[in-house]
C-alpha positions, 0 to 999 in steps of 0.5 A: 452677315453684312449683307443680311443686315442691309437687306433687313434695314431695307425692308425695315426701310420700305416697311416704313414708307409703306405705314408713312403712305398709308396713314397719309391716304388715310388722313387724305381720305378722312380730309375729304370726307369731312369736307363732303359731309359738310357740304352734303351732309352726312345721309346724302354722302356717297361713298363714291363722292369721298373717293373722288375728293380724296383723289382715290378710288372706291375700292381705296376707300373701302381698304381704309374704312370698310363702311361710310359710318367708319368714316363718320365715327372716326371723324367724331372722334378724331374731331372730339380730340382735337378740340379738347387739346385746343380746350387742354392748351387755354386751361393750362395758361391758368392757375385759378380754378373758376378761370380754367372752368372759364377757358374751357368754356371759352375755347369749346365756344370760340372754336364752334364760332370759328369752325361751323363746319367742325360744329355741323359735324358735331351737333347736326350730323349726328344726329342726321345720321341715326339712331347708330350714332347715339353712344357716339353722341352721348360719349362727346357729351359726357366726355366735356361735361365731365371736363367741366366738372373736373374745374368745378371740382377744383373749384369747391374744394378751393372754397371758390364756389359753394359745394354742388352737384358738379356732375350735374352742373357739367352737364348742364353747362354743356346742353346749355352750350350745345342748344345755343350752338344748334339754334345758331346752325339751325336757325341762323341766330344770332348772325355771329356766335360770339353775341350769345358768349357774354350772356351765357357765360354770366348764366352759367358761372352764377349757376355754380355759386360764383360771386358776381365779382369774380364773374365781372372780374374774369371778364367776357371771351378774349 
């Protein structure tokens, strides 16, 4: 009985490192292909050339991801999630709704400044990549618009800001934020992101109804 249990430990054991090696090729291989799909872009990436960065070999690639579009999908995703921690973490240091609708912004801002590559992923990959990553697209779209109105929501039913269309507004402050990150990729302005906040954050919180003493006593990005 002893001896059956050790066995049943053992292969439990081995089982585990199997998973553990496994989920640490798949992130190896992920890795690697966020960084060749930044460098080459997402249509000139071969399969071939993420297995060589991922150190592994094709058909290793293929046992984790049986298309290049996997790859991509999961690194939207994966990339999405990410992003909305960070965005999660900044709005729970706040109390005040208009300032968590500010953090929000701040740190999805902050963070395309700070990461292009991650931003490149996002706003032009994509849509390099075809009509087959659309709901992919319009999920991460939605899914932020839908944060930001979530704040907005907290902020009227607080009387901080006047009753409006925050499902709207939420869209709207993300094409906003979304255009000016594309033309900073695209088109190289301004140099440095972090100019266009200041301005666009004033922009935006006056298009939801907030007093210009609030907007000049949260203050511009820290």
């Amino acid at each position: 009985m002893g001896d059956e249990k050790r066995g049943g430990a053992q292969a439990e054991k081995r089982g585990g490192a199997r998973a553990e090696k496994s989920r640490t090729r798949r992130e190896q291989i992920l890795d690697a292909a966020f960084n060749t799909f930044a460098r080459r872009g997402y249509r000139d990436t071969a399969m071939d050339e993420i297995a060589a960065a991922a150190e592994t070999s094709k058909g290793g690639v293929y046992f984790h991801f049986a298309t290049k579009e996997a790859i991509f999908r999961e690194l939207m995703r994966s990339t999405a999630d990410r992003l909305a921690a960070k965005v999660d973490r900044a709005v729970a240091a706040e109390t005040d709704p208009i300032a968590k609708a500010d953090a929000a912004l701040r740190t999805v801002f902050a963070t395309f400044a700070g990461h292009r590559t991650m931003a490149r992923l996002l706003f032009l990959d994509a849509l390099g990549a075809g009509r087959a990553f659309n709901d992919e697209t319009n999920a991460l779209h939605e899914r932020f618009a839908r944060m930001i109105a979530g704040y907005l929501d907290e902020a009227v039913a607080e009387g901080a800001i006047p009753p409006l269309d925050t499902r709207l507004t939420g869209v709207a402050w993300f094409g906003a934020l979304n255009e000016v990150v594309a033309r900073w990729l695209m088109a190289g302005e301004p140099a440095r992101l972090e100019e266009t906040y200041p301005p666009l954050r004033a922009l935006l919180l006056r298009s939801a109804g907030v007093p210009e003493a609030r907007i000049a006593a949260t203050g511009p990005a820290r």
